[in-house]
ZANU-657049 format. One record per atom (N, C-alpha, C): residue in three letters; atom name; y negated, x, z. Coordinates in Angstrom, 3 decimals. Layout:
<ropas>
<ropa res="ALA" atom="CA" yy="Y" xx="X" zz="Z"/>
...
</ropas>
This chain:
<ropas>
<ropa res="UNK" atom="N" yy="-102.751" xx="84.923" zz="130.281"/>
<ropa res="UNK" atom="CA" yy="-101.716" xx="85.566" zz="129.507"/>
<ropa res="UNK" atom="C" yy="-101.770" xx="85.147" zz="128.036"/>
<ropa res="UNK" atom="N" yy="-101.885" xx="83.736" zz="127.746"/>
<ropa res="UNK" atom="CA" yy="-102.275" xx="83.070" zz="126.376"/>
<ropa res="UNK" atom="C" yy="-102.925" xx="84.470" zz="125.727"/>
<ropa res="UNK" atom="N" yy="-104.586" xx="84.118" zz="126.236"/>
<ropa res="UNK" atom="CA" yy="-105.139" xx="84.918" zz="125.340"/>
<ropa res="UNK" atom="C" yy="-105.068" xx="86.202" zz="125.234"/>
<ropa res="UNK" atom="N" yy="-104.752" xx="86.659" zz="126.284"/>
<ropa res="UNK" atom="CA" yy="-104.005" xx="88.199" zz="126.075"/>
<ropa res="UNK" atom="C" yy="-103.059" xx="88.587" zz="124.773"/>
<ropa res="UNK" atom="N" yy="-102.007" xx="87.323" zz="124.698"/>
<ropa res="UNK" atom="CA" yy="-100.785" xx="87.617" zz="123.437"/>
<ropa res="UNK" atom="C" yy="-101.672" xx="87.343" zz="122.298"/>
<ropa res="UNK" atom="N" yy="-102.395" xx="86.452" zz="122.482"/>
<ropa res="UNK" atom="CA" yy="-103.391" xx="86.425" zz="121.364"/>
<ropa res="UNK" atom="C" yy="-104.220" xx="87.171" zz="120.261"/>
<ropa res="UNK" atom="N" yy="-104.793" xx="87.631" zz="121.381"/>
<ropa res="UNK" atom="CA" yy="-105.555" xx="89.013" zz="121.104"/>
<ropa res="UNK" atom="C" yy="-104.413" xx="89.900" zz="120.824"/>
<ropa res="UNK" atom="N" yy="-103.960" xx="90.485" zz="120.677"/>
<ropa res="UNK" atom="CA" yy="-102.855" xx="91.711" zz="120.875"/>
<ropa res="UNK" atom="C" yy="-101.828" xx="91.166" zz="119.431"/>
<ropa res="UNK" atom="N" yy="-101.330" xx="89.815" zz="119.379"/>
<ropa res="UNK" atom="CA" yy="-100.653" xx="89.434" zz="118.554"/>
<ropa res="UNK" atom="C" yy="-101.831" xx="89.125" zz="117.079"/>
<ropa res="UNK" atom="N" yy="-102.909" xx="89.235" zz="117.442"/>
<ropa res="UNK" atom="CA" yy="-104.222" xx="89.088" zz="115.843"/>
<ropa res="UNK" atom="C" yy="-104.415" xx="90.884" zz="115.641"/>
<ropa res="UNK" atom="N" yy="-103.940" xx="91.540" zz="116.770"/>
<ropa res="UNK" atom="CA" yy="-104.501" xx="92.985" zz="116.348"/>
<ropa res="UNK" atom="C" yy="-103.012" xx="93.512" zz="115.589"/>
<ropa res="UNK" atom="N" yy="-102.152" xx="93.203" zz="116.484"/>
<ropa res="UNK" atom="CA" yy="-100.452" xx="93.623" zz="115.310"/>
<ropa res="UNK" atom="C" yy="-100.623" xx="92.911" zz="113.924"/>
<ropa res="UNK" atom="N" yy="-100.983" xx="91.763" zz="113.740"/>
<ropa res="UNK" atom="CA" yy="-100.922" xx="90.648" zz="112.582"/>
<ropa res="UNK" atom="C" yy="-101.496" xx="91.912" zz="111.585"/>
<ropa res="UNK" atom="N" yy="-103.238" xx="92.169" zz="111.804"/>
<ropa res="UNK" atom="CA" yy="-103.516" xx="92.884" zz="110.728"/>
<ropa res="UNK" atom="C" yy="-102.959" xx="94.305" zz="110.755"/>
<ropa res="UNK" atom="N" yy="-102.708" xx="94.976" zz="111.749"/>
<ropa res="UNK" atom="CA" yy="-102.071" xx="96.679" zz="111.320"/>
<ropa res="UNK" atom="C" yy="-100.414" xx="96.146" zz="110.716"/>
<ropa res="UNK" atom="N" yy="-100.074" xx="94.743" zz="110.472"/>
<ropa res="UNK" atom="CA" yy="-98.724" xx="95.002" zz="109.837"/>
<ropa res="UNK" atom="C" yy="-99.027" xx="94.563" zz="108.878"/>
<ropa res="UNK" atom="N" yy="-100.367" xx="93.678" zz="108.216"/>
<ropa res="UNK" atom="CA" yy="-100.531" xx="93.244" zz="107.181"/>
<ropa res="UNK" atom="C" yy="-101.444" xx="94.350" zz="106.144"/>
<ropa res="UNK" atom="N" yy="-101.679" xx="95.053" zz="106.588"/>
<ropa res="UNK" atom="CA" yy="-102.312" xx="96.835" zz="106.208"/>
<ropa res="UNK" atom="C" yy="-101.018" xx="97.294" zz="105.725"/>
<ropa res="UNK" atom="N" yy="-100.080" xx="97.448" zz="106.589"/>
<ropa res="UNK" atom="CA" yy="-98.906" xx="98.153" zz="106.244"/>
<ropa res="UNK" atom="C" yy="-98.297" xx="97.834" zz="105.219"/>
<ropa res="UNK" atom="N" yy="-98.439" xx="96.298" zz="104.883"/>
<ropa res="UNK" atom="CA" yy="-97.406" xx="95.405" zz="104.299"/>
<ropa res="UNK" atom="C" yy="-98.328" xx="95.910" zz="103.022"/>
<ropa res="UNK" atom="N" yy="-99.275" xx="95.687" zz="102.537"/>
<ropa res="UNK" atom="CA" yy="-100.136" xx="95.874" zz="101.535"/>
<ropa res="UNK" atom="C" yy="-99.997" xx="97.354" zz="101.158"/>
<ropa res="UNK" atom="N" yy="-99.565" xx="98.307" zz="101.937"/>
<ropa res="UNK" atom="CA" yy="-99.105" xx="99.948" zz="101.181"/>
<ropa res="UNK" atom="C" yy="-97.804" xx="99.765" zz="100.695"/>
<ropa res="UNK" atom="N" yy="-96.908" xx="98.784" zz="101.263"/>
<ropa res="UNK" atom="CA" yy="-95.993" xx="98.993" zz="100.753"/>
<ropa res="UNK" atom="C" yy="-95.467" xx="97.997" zz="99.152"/>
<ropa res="UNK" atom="N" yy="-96.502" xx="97.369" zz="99.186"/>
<ropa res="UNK" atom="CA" yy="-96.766" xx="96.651" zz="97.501"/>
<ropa res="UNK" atom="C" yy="-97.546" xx="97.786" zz="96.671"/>
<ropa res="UNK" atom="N" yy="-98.314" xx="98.312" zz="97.167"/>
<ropa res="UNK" atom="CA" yy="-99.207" xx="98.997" zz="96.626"/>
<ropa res="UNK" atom="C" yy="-98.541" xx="100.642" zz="96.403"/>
<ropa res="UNK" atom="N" yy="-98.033" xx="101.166" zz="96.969"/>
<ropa res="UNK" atom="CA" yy="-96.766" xx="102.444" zz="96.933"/>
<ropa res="UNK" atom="C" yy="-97.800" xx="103.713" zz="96.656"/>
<ropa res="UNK" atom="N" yy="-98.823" xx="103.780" zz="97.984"/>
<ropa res="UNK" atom="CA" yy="-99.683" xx="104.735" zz="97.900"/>
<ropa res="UNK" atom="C" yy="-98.725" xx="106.315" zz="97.509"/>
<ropa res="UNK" atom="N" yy="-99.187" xx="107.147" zz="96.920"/>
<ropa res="UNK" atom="CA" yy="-98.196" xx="108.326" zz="97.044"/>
<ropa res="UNK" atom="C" yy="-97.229" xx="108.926" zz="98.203"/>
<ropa res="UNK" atom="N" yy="-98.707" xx="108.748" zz="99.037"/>
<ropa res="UNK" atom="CA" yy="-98.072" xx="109.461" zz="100.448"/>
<ropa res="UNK" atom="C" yy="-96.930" xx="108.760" zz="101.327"/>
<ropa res="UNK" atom="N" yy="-96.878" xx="106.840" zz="100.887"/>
<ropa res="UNK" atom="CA" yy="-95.881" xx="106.735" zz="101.508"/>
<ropa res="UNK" atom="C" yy="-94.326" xx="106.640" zz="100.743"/>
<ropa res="UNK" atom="N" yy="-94.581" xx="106.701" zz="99.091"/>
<ropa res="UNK" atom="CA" yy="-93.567" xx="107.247" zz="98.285"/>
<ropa res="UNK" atom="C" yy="-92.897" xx="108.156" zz="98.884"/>
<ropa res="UNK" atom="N" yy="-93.680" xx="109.114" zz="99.126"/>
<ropa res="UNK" atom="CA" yy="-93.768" xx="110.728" zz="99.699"/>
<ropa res="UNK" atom="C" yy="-92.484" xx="110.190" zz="101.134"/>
<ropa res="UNK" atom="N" yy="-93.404" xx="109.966" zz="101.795"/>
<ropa res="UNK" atom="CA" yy="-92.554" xx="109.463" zz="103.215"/>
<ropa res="UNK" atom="C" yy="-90.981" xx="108.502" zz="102.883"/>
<ropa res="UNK" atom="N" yy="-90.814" xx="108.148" zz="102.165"/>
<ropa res="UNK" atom="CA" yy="-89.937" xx="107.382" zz="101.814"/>
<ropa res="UNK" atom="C" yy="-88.379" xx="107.997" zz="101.067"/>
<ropa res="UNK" atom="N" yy="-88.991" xx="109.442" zz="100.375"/>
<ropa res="UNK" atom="CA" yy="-88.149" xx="110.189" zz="99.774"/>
<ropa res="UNK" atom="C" yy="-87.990" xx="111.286" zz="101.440"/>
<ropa res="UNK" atom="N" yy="-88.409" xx="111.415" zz="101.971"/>
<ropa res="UNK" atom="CA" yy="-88.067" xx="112.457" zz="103.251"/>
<ropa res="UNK" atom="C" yy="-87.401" xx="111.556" zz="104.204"/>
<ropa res="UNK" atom="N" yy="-87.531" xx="110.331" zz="104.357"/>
<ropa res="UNK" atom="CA" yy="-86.664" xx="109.382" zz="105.172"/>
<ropa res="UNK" atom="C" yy="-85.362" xx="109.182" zz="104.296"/>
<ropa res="UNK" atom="N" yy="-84.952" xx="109.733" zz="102.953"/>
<ropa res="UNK" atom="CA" yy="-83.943" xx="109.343" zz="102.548"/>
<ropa res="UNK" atom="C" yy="-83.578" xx="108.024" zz="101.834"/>
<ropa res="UNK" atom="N" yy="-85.112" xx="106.994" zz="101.657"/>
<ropa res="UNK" atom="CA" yy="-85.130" xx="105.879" zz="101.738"/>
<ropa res="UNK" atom="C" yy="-84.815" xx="105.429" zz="99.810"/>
<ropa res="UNK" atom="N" yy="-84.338" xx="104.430" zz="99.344"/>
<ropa res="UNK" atom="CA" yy="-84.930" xx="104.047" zz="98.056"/>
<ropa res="UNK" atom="C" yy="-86.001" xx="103.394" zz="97.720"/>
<ropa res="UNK" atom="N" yy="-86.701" xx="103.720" zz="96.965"/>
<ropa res="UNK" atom="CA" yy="-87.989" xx="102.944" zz="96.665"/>
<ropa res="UNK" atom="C" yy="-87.786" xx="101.735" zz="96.531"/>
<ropa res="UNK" atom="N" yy="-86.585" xx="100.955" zz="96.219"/>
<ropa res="UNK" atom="CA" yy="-86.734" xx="99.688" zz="95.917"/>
<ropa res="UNK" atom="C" yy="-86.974" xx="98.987" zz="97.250"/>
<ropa res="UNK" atom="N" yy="-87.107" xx="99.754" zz="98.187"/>
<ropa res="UNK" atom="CA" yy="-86.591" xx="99.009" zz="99.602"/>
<ropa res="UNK" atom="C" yy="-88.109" xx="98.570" zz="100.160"/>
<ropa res="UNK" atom="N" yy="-88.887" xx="99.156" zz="99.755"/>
<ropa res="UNK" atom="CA" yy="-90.603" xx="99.221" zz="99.693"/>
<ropa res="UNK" atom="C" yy="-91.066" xx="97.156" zz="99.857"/>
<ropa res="UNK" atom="N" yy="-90.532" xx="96.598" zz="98.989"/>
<ropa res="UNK" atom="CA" yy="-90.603" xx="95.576" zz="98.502"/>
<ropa res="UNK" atom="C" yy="-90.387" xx="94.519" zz="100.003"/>
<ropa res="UNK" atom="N" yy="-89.156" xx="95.059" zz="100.378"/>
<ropa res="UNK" atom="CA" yy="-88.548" xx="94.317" zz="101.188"/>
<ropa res="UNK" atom="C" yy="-88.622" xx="94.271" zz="102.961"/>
<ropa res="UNK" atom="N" yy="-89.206" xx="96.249" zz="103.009"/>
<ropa res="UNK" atom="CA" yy="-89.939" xx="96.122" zz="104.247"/>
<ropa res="UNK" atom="C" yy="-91.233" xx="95.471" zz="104.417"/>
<ropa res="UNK" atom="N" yy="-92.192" xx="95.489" zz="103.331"/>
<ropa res="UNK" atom="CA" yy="-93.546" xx="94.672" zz="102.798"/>
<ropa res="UNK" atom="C" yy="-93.417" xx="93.471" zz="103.565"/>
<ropa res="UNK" atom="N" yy="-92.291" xx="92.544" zz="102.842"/>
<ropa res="UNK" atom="CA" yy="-92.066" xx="91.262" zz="103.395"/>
<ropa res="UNK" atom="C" yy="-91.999" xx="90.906" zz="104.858"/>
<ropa res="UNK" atom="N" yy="-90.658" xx="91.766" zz="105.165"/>
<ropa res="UNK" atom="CA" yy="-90.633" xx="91.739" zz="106.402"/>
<ropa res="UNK" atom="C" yy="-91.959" xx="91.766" zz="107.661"/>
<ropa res="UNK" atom="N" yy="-92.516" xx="92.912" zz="107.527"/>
<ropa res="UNK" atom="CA" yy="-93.780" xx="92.667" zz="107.890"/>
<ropa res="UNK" atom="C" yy="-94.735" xx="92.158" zz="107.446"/>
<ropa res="UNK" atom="N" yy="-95.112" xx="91.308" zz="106.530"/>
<ropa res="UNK" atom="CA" yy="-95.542" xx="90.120" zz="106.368"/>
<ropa res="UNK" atom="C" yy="-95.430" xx="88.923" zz="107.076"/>
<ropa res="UNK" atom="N" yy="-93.810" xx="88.519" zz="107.241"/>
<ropa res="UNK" atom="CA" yy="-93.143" xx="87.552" zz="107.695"/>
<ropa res="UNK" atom="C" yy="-93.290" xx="88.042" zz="109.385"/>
<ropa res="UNK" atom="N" yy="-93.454" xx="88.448" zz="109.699"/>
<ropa res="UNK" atom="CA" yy="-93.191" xx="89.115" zz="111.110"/>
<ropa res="UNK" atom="C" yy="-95.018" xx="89.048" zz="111.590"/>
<ropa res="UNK" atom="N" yy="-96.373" xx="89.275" zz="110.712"/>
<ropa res="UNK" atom="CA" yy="-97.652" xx="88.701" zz="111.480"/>
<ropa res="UNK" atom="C" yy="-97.494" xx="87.595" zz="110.953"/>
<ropa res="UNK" atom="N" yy="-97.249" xx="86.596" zz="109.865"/>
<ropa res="UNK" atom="CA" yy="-97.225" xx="85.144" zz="110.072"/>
<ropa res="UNK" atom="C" yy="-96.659" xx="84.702" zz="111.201"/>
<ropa res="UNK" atom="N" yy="-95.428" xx="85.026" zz="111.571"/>
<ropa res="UNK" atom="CA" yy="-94.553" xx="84.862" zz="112.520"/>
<ropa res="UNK" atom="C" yy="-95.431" xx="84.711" zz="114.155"/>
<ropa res="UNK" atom="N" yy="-95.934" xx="86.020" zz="114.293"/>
<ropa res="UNK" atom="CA" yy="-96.892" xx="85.977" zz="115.464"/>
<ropa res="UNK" atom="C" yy="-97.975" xx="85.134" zz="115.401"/>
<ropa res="UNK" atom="N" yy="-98.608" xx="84.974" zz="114.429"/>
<ropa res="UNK" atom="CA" yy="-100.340" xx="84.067" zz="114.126"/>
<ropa res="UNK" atom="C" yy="-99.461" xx="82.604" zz="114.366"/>
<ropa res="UNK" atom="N" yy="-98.338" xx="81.986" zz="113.448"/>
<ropa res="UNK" atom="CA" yy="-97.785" xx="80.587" zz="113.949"/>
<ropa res="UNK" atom="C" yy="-97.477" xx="80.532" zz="115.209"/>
<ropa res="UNK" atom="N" yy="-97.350" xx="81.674" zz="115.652"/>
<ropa res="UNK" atom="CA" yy="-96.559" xx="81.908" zz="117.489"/>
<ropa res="UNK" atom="C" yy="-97.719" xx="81.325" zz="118.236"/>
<ropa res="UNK" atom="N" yy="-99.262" xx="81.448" zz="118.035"/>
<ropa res="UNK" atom="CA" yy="-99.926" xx="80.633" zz="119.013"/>
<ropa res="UNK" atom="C" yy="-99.886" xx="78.988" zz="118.898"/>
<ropa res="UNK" atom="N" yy="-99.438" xx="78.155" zz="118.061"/>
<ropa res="UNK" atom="CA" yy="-99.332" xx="77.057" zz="118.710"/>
<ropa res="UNK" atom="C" yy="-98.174" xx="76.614" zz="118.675"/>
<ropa res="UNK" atom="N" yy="-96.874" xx="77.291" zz="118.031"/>
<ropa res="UNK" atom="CA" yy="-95.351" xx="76.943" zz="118.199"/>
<ropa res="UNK" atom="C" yy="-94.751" xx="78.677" zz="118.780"/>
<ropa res="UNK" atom="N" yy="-94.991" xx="78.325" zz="120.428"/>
<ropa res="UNK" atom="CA" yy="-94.126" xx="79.392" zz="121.215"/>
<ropa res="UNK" atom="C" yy="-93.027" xx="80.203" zz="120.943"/>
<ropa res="UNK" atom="N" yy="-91.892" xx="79.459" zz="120.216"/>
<ropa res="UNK" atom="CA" yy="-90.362" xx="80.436" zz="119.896"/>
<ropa res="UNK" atom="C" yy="-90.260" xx="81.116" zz="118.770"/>
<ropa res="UNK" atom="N" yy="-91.403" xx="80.642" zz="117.796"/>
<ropa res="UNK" atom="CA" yy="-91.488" xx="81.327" zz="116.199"/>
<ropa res="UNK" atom="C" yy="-92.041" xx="82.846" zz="116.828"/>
<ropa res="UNK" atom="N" yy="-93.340" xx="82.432" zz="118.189"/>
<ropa res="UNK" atom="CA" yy="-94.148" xx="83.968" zz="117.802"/>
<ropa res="UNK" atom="C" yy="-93.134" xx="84.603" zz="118.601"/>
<ropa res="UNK" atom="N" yy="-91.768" xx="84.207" zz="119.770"/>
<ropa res="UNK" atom="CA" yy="-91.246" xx="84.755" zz="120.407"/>
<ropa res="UNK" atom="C" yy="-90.208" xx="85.643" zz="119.481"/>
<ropa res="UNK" atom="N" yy="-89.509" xx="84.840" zz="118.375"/>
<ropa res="UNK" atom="CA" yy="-88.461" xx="85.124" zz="117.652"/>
<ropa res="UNK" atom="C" yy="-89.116" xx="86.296" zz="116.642"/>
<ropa res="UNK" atom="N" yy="-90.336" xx="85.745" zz="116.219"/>
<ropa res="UNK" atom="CA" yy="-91.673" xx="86.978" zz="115.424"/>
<ropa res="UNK" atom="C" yy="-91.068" xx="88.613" zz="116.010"/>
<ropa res="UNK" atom="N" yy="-91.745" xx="88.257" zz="116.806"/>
<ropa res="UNK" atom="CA" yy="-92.156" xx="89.744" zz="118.219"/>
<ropa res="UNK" atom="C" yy="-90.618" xx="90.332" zz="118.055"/>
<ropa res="UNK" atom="N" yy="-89.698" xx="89.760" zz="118.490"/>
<ropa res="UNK" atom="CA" yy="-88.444" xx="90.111" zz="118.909"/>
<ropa res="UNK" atom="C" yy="-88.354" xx="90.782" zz="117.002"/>
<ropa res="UNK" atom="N" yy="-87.976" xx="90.084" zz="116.130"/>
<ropa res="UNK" atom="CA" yy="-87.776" xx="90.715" zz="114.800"/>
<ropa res="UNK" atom="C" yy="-88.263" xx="91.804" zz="114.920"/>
<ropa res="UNK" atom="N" yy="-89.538" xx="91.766" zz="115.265"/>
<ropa res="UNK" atom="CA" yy="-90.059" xx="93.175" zz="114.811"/>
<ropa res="UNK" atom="C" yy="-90.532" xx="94.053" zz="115.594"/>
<ropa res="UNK" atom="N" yy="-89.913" xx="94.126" zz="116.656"/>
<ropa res="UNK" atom="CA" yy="-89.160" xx="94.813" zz="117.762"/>
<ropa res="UNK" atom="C" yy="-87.874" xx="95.582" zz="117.241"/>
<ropa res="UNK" atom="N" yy="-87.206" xx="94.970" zz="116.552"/>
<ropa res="UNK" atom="CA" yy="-85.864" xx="95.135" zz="116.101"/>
<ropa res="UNK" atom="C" yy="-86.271" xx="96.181" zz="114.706"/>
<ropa res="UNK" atom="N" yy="-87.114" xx="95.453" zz="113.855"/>
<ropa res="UNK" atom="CA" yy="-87.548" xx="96.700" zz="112.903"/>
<ropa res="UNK" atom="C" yy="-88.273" xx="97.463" zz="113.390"/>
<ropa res="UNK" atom="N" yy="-88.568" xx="97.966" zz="114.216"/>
<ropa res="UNK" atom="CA" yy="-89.605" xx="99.079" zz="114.876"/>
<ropa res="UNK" atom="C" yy="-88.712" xx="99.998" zz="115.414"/>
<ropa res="UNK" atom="N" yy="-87.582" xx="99.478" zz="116.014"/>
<ropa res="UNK" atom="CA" yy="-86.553" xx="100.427" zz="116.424"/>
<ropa res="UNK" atom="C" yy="-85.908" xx="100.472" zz="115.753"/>
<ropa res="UNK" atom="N" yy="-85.624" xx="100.066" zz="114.153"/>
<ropa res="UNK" atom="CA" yy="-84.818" xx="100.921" zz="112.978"/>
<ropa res="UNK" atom="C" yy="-85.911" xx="101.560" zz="112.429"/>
<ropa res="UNK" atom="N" yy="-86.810" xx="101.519" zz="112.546"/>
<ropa res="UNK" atom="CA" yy="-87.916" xx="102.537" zz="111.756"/>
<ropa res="UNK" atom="C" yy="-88.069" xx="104.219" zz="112.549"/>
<ropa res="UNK" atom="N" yy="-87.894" xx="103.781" zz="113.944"/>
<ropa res="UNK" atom="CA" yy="-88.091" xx="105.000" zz="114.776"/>
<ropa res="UNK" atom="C" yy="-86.630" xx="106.020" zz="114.770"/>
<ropa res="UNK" atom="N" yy="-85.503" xx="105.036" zz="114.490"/>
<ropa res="UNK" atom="CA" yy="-84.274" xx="105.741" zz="114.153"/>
<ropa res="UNK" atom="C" yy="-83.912" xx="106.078" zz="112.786"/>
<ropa res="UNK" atom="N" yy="-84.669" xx="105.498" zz="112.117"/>
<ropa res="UNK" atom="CA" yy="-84.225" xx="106.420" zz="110.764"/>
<ropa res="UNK" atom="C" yy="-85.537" xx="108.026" zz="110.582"/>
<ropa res="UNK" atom="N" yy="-86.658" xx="107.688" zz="111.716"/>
<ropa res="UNK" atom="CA" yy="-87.552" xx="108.532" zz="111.318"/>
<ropa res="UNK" atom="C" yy="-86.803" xx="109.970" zz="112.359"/>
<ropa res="UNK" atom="N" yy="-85.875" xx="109.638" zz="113.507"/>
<ropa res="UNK" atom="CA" yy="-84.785" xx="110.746" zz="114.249"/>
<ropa res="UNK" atom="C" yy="-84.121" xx="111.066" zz="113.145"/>
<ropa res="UNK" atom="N" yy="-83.470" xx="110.566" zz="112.593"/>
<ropa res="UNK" atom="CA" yy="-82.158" xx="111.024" zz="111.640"/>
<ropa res="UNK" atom="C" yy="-82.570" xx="111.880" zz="111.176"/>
<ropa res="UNK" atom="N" yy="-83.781" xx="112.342" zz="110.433"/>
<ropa res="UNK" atom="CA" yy="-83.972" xx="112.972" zz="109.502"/>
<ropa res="UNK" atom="C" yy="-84.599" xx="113.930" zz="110.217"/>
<ropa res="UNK" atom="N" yy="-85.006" xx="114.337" zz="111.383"/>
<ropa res="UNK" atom="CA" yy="-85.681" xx="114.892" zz="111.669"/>
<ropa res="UNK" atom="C" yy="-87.254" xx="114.978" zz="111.696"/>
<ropa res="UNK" atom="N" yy="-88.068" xx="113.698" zz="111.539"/>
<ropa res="UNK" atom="CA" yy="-89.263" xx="113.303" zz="110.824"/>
<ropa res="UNK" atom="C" yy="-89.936" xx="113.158" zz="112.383"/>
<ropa res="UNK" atom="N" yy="-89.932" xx="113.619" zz="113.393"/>
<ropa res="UNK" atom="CA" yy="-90.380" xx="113.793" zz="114.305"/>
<ropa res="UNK" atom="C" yy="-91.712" xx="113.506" zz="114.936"/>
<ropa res="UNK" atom="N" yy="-92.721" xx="113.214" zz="113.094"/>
<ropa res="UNK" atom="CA" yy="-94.366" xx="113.234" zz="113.551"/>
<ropa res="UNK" atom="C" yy="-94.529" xx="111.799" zz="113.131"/>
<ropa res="UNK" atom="N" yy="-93.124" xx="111.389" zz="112.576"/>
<ropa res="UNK" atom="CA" yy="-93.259" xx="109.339" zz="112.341"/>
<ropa res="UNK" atom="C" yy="-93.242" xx="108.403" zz="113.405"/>
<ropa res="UNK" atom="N" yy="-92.068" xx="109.148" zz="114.245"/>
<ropa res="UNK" atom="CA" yy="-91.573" xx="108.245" zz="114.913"/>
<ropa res="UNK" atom="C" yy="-91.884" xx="107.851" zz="116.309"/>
<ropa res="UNK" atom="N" yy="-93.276" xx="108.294" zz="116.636"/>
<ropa res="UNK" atom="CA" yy="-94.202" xx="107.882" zz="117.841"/>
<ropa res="UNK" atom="C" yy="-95.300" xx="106.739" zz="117.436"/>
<ropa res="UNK" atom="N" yy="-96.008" xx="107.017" zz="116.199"/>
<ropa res="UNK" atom="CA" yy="-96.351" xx="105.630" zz="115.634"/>
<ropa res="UNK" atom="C" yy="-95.367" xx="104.445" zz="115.931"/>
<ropa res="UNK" atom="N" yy="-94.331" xx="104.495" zz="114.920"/>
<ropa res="UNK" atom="CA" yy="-93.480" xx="103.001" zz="115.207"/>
<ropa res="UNK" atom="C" yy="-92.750" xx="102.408" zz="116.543"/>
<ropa res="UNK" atom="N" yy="-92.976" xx="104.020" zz="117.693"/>
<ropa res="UNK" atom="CA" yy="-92.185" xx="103.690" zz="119.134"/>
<ropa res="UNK" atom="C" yy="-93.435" xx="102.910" zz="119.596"/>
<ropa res="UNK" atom="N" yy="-94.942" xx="103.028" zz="119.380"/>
<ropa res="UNK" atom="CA" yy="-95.825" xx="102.689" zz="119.938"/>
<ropa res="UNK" atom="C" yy="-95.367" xx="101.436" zz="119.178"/>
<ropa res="UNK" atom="N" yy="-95.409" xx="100.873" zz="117.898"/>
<ropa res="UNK" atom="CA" yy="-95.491" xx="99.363" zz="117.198"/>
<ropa res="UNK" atom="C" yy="-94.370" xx="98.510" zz="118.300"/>
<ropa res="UNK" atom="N" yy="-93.194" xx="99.366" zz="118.672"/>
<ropa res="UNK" atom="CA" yy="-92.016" xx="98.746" zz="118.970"/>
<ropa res="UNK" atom="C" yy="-92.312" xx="98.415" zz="120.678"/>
<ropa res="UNK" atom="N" yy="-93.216" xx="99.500" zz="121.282"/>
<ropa res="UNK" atom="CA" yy="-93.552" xx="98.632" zz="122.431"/>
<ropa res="UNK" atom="C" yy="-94.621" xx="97.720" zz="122.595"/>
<ropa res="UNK" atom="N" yy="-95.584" xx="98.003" zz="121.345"/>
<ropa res="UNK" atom="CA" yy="-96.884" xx="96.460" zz="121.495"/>
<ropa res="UNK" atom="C" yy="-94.888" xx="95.208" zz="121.096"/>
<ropa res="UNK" atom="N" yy="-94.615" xx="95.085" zz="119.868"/>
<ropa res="UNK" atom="CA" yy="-93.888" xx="94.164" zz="120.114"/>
<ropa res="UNK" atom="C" yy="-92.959" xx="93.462" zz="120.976"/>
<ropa res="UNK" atom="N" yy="-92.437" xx="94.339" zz="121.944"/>
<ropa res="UNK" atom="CA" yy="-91.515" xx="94.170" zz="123.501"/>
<ropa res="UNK" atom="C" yy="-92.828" xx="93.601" zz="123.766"/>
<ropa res="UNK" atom="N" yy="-94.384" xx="94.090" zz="124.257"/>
<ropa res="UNK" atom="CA" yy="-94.938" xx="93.243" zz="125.235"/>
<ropa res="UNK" atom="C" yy="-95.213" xx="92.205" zz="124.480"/>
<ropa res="UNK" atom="N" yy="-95.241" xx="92.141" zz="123.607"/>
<ropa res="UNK" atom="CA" yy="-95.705" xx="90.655" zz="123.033"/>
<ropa res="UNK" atom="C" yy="-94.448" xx="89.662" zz="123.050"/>
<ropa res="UNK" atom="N" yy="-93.049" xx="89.804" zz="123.466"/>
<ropa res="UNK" atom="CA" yy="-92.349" xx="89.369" zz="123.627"/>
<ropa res="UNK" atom="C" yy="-92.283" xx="88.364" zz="124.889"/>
<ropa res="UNK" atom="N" yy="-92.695" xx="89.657" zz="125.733"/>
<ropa res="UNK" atom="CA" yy="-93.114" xx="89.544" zz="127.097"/>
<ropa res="UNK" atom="C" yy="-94.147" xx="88.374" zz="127.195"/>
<ropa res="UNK" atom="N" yy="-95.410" xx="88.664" zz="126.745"/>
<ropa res="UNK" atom="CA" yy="-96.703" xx="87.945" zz="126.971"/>
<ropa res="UNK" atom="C" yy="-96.463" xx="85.926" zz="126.401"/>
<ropa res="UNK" atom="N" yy="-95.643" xx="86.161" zz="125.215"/>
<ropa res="UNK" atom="CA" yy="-95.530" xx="84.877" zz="124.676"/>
<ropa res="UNK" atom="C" yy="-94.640" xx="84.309" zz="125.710"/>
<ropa res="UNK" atom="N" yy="-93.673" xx="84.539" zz="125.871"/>
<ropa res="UNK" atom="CA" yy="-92.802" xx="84.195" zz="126.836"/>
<ropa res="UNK" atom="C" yy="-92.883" xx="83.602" zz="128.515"/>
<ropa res="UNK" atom="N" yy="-94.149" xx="84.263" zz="128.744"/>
<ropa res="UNK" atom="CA" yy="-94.493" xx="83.966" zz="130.179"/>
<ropa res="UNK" atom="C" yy="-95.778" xx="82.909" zz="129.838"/>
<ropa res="UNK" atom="N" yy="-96.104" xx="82.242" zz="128.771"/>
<ropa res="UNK" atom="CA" yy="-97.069" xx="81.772" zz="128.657"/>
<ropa res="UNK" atom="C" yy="-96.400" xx="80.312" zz="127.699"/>
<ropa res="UNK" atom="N" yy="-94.924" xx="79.695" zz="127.715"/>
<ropa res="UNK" atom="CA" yy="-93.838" xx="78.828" zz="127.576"/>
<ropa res="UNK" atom="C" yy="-93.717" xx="77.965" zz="128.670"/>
</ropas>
């Protein structure tokens, strides 16, 4: 199970640290996405972090257990405000990406947890 969360928690680390890097970087298209979610640009900054803080969170999670547990769970929690603000609006072709992010993070919740 270890290396299972392992693996799985190094493959989330970099697709959130990709993510985190568009959102410093403010490619058009996700400007674009950001004005159809209703969102303010300043907020760019602060989801960045978050997922930043959230693959450190998992990568420290392999040798201190409750950080990568508390990790996973965070961003679990932002995955399911990402998938509900992408309903609100009607954005329908967003919000299967982040349901998929929000269940790798439930199992990685899972995986760290049974391996405590």
């Amino acid at each position: 199970m270890f290396i299972t969360y392992a693996v799985v928690a190094a493959l989330m680390s970099m697709v959130l640290l990709a993510s985190a890097g568009a959102k410093f970087t403010r490619p058009k298209r996700l400007v674009d996405q950001m004005s159809t979610l209703s969102l303010p640009y300043g907020m760019l900054p602060f989801l960045g972090i978050a997922q930043a803080a959230g693959a450190g969170g998992l990568v420290v999670g392999l040798w201190w257990g409750p950080l990568g547990i508390a990790a996973a769970v965070c961003l679990a929690l932002y995955f399911i405000g990402a998938v509900a603000t992408h309903l609100r609006v009607g954005d329908y072709e967003g919000a299967p990406p982040a349901a998929v992010l929000t269940a790798v993070a439930v199992a990685l919740v899972v995986l760290r947890s049974a391996t405590l």
